[in-house]
VMD Tcl script that draws the C-alpha trace (Angstrom):
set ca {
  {0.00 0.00 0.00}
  {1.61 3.05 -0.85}
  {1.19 6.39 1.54}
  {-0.59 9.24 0.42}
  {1.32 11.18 3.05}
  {4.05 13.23 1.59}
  {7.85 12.47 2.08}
  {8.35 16.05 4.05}
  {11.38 16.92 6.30}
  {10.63 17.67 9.96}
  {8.24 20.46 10.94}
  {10.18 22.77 12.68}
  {6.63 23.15 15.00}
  {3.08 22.11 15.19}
  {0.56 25.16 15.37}
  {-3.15 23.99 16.70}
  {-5.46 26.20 15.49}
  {-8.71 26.10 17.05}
  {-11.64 26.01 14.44}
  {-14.42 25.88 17.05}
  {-16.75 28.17 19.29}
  {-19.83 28.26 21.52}
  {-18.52 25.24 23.08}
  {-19.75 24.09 26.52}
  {-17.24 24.42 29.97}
  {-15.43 21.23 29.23}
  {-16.40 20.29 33.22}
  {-19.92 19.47 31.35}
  {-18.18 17.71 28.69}
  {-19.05 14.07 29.05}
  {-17.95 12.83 25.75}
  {-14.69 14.93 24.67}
  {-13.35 15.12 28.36}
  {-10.81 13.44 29.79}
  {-10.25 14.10 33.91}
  {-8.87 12.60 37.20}
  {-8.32 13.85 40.84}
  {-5.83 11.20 41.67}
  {-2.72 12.50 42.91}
  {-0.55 9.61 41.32}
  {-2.02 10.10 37.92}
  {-0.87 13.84 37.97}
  {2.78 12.67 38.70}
  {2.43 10.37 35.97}
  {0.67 12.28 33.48}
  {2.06 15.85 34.54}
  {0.04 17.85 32.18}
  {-3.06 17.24 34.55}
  {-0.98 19.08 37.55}
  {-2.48 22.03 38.86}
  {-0.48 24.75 37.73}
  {0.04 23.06 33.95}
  {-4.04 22.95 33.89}
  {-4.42 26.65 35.09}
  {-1.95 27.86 32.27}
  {-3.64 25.83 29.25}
  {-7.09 27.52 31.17}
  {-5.65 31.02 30.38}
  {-4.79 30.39 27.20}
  {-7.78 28.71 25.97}
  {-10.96 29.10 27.98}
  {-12.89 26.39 30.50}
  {-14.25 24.39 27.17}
  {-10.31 23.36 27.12}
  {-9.17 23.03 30.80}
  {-10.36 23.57 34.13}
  {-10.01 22.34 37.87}
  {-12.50 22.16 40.65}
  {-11.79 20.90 43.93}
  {-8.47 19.24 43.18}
  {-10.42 17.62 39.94}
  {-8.21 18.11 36.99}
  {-10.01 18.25 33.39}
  {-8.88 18.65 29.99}
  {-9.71 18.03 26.48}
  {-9.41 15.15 24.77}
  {-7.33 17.01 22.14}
  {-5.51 18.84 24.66}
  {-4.57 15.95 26.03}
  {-3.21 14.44 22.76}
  {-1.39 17.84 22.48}
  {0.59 17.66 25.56}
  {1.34 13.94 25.35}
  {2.85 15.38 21.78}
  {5.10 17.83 23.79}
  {6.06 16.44 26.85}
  {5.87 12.56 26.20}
  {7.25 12.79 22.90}
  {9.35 16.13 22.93}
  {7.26 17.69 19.72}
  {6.94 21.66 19.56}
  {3.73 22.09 20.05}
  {2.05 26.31 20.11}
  {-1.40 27.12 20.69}
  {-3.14 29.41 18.36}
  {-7.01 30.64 19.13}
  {-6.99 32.53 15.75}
  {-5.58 32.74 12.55}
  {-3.70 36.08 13.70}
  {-2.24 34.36 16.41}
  {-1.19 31.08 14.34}
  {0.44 33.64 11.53}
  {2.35 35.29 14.04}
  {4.31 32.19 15.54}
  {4.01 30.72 12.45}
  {5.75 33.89 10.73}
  {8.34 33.69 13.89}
  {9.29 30.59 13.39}
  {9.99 30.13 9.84}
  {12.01 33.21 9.43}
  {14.31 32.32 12.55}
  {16.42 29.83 10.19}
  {17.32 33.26 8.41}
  {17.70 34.59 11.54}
  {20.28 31.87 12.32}
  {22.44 32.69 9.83}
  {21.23 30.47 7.52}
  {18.89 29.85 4.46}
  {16.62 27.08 5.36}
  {12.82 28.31 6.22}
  {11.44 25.97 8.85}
  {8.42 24.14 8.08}
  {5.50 24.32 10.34}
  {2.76 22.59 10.08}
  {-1.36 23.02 11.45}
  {-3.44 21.19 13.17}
  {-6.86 22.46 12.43}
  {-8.85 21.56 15.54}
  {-13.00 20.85 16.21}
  {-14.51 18.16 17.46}
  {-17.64 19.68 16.29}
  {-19.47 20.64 12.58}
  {-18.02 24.00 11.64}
  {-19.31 25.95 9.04}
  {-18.32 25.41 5.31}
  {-16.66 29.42 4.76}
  {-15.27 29.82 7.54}
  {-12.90 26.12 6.99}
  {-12.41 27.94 3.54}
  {-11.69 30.87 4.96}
  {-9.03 29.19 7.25}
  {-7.78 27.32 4.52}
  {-7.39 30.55 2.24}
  {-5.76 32.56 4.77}
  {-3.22 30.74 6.43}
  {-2.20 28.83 3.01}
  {0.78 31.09 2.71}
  {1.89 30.84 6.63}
  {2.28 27.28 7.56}
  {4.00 24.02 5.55}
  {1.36 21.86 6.13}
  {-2.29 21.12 6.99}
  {-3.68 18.64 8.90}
  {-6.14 17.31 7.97}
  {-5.22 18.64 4.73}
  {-7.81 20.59 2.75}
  {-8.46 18.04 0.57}
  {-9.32 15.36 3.02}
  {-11.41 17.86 5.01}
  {-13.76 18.74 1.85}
  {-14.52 14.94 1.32}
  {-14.98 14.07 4.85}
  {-17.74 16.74 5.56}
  {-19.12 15.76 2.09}
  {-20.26 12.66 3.33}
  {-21.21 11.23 -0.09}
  {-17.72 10.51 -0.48}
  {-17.13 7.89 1.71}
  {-20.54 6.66 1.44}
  {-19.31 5.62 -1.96}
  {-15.98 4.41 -1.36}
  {-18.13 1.90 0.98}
  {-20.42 1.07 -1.00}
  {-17.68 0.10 -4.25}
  {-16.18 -2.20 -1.45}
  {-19.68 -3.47 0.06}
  {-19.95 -5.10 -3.56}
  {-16.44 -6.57 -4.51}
  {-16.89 -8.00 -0.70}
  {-20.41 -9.08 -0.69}
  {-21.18 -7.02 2.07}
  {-24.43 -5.87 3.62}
  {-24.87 -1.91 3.29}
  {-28.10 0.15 3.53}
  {-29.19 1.49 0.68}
  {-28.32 5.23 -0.34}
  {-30.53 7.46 -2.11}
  {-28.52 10.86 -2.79}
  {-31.93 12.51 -3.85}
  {-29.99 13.01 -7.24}
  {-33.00 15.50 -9.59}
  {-33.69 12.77 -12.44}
  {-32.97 9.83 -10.51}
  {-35.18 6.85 -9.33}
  {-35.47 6.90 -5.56}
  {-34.40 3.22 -4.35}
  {-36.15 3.94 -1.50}
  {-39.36 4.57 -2.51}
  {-41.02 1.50 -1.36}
  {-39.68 1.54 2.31}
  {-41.71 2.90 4.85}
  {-39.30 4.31 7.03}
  {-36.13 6.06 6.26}
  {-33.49 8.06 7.35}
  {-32.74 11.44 6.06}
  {-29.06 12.63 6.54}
  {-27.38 16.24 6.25}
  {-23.71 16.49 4.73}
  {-21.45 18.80 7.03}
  {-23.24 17.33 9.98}
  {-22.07 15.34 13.30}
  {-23.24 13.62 16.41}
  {-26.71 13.02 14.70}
  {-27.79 16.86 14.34}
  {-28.85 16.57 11.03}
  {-30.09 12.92 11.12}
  {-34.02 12.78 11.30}
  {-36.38 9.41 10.80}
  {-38.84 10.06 7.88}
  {-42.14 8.04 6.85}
  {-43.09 7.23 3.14}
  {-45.23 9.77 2.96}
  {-42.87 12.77 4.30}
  {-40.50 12.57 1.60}
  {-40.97 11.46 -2.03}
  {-37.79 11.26 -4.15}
  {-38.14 11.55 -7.96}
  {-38.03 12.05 -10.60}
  {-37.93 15.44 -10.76}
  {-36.38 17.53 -8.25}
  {-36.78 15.88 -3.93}
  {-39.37 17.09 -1.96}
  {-39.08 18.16 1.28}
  {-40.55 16.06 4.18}
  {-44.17 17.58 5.39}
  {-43.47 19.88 7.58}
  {-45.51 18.83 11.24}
  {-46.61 21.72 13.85}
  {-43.54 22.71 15.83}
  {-43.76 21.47 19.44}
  {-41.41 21.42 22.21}
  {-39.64 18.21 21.33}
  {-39.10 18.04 17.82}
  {-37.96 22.53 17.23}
  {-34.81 21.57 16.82}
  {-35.25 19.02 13.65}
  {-38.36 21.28 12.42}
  {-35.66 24.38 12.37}
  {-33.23 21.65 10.36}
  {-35.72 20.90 7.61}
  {-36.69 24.65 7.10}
  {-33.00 25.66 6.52}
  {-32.72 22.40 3.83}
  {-32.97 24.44 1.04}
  {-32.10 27.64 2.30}
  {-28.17 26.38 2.56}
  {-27.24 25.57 -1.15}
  {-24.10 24.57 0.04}
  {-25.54 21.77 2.13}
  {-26.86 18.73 0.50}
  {-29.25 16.10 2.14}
  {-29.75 12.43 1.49}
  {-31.69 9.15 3.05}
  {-30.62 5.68 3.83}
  {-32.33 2.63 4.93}
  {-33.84 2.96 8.31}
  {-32.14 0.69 10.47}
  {-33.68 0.05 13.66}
  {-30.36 -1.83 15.76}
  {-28.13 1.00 15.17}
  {-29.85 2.78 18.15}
  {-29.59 -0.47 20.33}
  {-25.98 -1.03 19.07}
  {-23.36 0.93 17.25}
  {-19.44 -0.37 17.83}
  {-16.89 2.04 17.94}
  {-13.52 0.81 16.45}
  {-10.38 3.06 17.33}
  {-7.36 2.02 15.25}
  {-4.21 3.12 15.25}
  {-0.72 2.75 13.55}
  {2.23 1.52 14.12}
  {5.59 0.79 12.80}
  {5.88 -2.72 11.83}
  {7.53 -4.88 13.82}
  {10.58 -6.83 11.94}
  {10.66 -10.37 10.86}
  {12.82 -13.10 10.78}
  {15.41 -13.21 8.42}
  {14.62 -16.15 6.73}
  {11.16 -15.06 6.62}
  {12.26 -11.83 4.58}
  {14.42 -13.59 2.14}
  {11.39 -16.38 1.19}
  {9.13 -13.38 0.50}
  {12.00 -11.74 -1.21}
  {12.30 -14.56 -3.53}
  {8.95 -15.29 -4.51}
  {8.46 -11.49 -5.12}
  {11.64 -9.12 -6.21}
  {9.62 -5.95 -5.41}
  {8.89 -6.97 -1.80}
  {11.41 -4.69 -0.66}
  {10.35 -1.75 -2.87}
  {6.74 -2.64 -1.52}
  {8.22 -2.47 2.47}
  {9.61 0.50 1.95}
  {6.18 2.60 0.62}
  {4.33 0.38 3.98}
  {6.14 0.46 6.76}
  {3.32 1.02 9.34}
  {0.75 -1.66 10.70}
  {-2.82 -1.18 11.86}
  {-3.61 -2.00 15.60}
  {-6.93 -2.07 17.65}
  {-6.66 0.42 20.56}
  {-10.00 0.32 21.96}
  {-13.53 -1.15 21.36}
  {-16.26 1.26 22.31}
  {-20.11 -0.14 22.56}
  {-22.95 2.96 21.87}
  {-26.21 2.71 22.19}
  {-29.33 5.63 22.51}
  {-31.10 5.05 25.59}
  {-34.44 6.86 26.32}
  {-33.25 9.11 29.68}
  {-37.08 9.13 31.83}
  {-36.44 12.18 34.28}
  {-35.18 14.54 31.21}
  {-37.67 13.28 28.69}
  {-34.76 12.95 26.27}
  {-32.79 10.22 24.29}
  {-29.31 10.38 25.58}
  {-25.89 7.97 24.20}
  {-24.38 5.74 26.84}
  {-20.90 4.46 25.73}
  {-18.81 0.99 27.50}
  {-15.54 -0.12 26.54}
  {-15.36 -3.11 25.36}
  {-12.26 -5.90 26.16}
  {-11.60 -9.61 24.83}
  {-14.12 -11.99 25.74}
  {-17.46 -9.40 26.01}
  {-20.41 -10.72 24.79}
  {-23.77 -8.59 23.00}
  {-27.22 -9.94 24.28}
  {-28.38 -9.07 21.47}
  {-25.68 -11.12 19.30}
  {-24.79 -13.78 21.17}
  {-22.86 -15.76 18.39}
  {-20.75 -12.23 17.83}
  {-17.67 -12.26 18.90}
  {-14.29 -9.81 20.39}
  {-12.33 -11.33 17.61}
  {-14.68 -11.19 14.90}
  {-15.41 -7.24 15.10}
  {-11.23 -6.85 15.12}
  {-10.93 -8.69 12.31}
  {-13.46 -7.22 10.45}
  {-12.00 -3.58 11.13}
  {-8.43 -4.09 10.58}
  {-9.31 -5.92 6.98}
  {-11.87 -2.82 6.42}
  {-9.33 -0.90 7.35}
  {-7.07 -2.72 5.07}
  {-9.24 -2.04 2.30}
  {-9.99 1.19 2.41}
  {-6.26 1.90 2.17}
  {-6.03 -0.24 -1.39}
  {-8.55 1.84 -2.47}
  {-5.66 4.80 -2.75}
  {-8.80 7.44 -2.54}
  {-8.93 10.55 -2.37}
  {-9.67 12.44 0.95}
  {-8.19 9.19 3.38}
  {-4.75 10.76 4.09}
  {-5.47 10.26 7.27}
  {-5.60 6.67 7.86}
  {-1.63 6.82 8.37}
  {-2.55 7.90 11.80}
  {-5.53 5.92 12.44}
  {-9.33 6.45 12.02}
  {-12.40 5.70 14.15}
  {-14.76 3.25 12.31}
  {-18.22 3.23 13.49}
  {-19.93 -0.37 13.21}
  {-23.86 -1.64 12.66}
  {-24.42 -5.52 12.79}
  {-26.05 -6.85 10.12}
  {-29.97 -8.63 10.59}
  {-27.90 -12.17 10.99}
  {-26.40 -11.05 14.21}
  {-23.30 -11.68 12.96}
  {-22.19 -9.63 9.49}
  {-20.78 -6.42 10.63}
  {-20.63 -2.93 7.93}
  {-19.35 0.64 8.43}
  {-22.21 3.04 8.86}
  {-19.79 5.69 8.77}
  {-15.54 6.57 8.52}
  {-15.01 8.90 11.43}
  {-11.32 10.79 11.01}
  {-9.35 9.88 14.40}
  {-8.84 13.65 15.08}
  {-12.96 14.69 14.67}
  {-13.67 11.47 16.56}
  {-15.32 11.82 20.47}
  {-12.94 9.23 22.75}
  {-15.48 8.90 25.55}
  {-12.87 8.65 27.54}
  {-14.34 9.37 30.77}
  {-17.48 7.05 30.38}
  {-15.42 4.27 29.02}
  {-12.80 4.85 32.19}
  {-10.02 4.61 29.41}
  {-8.16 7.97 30.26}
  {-5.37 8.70 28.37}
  {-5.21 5.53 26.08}
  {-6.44 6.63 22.87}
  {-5.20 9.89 22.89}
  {-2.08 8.66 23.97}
  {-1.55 5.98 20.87}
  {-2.46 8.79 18.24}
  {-0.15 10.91 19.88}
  {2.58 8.37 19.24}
  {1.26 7.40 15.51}
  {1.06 11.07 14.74}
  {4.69 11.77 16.30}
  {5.98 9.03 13.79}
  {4.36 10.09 11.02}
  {4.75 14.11 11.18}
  {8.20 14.18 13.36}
  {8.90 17.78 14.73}
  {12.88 17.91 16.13}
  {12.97 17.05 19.66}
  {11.98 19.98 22.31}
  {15.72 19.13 23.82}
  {17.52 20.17 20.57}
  {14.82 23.27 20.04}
  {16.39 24.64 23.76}
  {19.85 23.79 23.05}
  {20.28 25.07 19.58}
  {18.14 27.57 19.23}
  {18.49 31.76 18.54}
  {18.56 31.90 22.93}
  {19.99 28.63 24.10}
  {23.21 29.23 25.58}
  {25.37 27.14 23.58}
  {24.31 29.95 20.83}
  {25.29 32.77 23.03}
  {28.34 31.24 23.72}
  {29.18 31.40 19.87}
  {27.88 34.88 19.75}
  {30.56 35.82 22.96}
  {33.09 34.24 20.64}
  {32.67 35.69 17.69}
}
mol new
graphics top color blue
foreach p $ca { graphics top sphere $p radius 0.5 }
foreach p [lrange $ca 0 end-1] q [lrange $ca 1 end] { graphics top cylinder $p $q radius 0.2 }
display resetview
C-alpha cells in the first residue's frame, strides 16, 4: 500500500489552530473530556498538575481546561497535544486565531534566516473541532493561512470529502460489492434519478457537514418522495417542544445551497448497538530473516513494496454505543462501555471480540487499497463506526469517522489517556517535529548559541 502522506522533512513546529466556538465548559463535557483527581495520575501524566491545567485555562478558555476541587479536566485534544510535547518532545504552540497562528508561524519560519542560515522551517497546522463548523469559515481558514504554515492537517483536501459525506458513502459502497457485504441502501436525492427507497416505509434522512446526529431525522413514506424530478421536502408537522430543533433543520434544507441532504435505509439496531472501532498505527515490527528472504524470492519488489508500507494497523480500543431513552429529562441520551476480549452482546450472542477486530483491521485494510482521495489520514488511524447486520453476525461501516474529529469517551469508558495517547505516538511518527531538547539547546537563545555569539 503506498502512503498518500508526503515524504516532508521535519516540521520545525506544530501550530493547533482552534476552528471551534460556543462550546460548553469542558467540566460538562461528558464525551470529549478526559479528567482525574488522583494524585498519582498527575505525577504520571504531569500535564493534569495544577499549575500546567491553570496555564492551558488562560490560554484557551474552561471548554479546554479547568479544575474544581483538586479535579483536573482537559480536552481530549488537549490531552493528545501535551502527550505530543512532553511525552514525545514535539513543539507544540497554541493558536485561538488565525492572527495568532500567523504570528508564531511567521516567527518561526524566518528564525532559520535569523540563524544565519537559508533554510525556512516548516510548520505545520493542526486544524482543531470536534464539532461541525461551518463550510466558509474552513475555507476561509484554509485561504488565509495557506501562505503561513507548511502543512495542513487534515489537509484541505481530506477535510472537503470528509464533511461531504457522499464521499465515503461511496468508497463503501464500491467495497460493500467486490466484498459481498451488507450496506443500507443510499438514495442521494440526485434531480432525475429513481429513488431506491421509494417503497420503504421508514427512512433516514441525513445532512452532509453534519455530526453527532444533528442533522439525522427518521422520515415516513409519505414525508419525503424522491423523484423524478427535483426531492421534496418532508411535510413539515406543527412545531412542538420536542421536535424545534429538527423542524428548524428541515426549514433551513434548502435555504443552505451549500448543504446537500440524502436518506438511507432505516435501520432500527443501530440505536440499540453501534461499535466504535479506534485504530491506530504503528511501525511494523521486523521479521525473521529467513522469513524476509522467502518473501524476497517469490516477489523481487517486496522490498520496494516495504519501503512505501512500513506502518501496521492495531486495535486500541472497542467502544459499545447505544441511545437510551433518559425518563427524568424526557430525552434520548448515548451511553458508551468499553469493550475488552471476551465481552459478549445480548443481542448477538454468536458475535464475537475477535470477529469485530478482524473485520476492522481488513476494512481498514481495504480502504487503504482503495488509494482514494480524501483518506490521508488513515496513516494515523481512524475511528470506524460499526452496525451488525440482521444475521447477528455480518458487521458494515455506517460511517468513517477521522481519528482527530472522533469523540474518545474517555471518561465514560474509564479509558483515560489511552487513545489519545496511541495517536499521539502514531502522529509523532508520522509528522516528526525535532525534539523539544535540541529546540532549547540550539536555538536563537539557548546558551550554547550565546556562547558562539561571545566568541565571535
Amino acid at each position: 500500500m503506498e502512503s498518500n502522506i508526503p515524504k516532508q522533512p521535519p516540521y520545525q513546529a506544530i501550530i493547533w489552530l482552534n476552528m471551534e466556538d460556543d462550546l460548553e465548559p469542558i467540566e460538562e463535557n461528558t464525551k470529549l473530556s478526559i479528567r482525574t483527581d488522583s494524585v498519582s495520575k498527575k505525577q504520571e501524566s504531569p500535564w493534569f498538575l495544577s499549575a500546567n491545567v491553570r496555564k492551558l485555562k488562560r490560554k484557551l478558555g474552561s471548554s479546554y481546561a479547568d479544575t474544581n476541587r483538586g479535579l483536573a479536566m482537559l480536552h481530549q485534544n488537549i490531552v493528545l497535544m501535551e502527550v505530543l510535547e512532553k511525552s514525545h518532545k514535539q513543539n507544540v504552540i497554541y493558536a485561538q486565531d488565525a492572527n495568532d497562528a500567523i504570528n508564531e508561524s511567521s516567527k518561526i519560519r524566518n528564525s532559520g534566516r535569523n540563524e544565519g542560515t537559508n533554510n525556512e522551517k516548516k510548520v505545520l497546522a493542526f486544524m482543531h473541532h470536534n464539532q461541525v463548523v461551518h463550510a466558509a469559515r474552513f475555507a476561509k481558514m484554509y485561504d488565509r493561512m495557506t501562505h503561513n504554515v507548511d502543512e495542513f492537517y487534515p489537509t484541505r483536501d481530506e477535510n472537503i470529502w470528509e464533511q461531504n459525506k457522499i464521499h465515503d458513502i461511496r468508497i463503501l459502497d464500491q467495497i460493500a460489492k467486490r466484498e459481498k457485504q451488507w450496506r443500507p441502501t443510499t438514495c442521494e436525492c440526485i434531480e432525475g434519478r429513481k429513488c431506491p427507497l421509494a417503497k420503504e416505509e421508514k427512512t433516514i434522512y441525513k445532512r452532509t457537514n453534519s455530526c453527532a446526529g444533528g442533522h439525522v431525522i427518521e422520515v415516513s413514506k409519505n414525508q419525503l418522495k424522491c423523484g423524478p424530478g427535483k426531492p421534496q421536502s418532508p411535510a413539515v408537522a406543527t412545531p412542538t417542544t420536542e421536535n424545534e430543533e429538527r423542524i428548524h433543520a428541515l426549514d433551513d434544507m434548502y435555504g443552505r445551497d451549500y448543504y446537500t441532504w440524502f436518506h438511507q435505509t432505516f435501520v432500527e439496531d443501530l440505536q440499540k448497538c453501534e461499535i466504535r472501532v479506534f485504530i491506530a498505527t504503528r511501525r511494523k515490527e521486523s521479521e525473521p530473516v529467513m522469513e524476509t528472504r522467502k518473501r524476497k524470492a517469490k516477489n523481487p519488489r517486496v522490498e520496494e513494496q516495504e519501503n512505501e508500507n512500513t506502518r501496521e494497523p492495531y486495535i486500541v480500543q472497542i467502544v459499545d454505543t447505544r441511545f437510551l431513552e433518559n425518563e427524568n429529562e424526557d430525552r434520548v441520551v448515548m451511553t458508551a462501555k468499553s469493550i475488552e476480549k471476551g465481552f459478549t452482546w445480548p443481542m448477538y450472542p454468536n458475535l464475537t471480540y475477535d470477529m469485530v477486530e478482524k473485520f476492522a483491521l481488513d476494512m481498514y485494510g481495504l480502504l487503504r487499497e482503495t488509494k482514494a482521495k480524501g483518506f490521508d489520514s488513515l496513516e494515523v488511524g481512524v475511528r470506524l463506526d460499526l452496525g451488525v447486520a440482521k444475521d447477528g453476525t455480518s458487521l458494515w461501516v455506517n460511517e468513517i469517522t477521522r481519528w482527530y474529529t472522533a469523540d474518545f469517551f474517555a471518561d465514560e469508558t474509564g479509558t483515560f489517556e489511552k487513545i489519545p495517547k496511541a495517536y499521539a505516538k502514531a502522529f509523532a511518527e508520522v509528522y516528526p517535529t525535532p525534539k523539544r531538547e535540541a529546540l532549547d539547546s540550539d536555538g536563537p537563545n539557548s546558551k550554547s548559541r550565546r556562547k558562539r555569539r561571545k566568541v565571535n
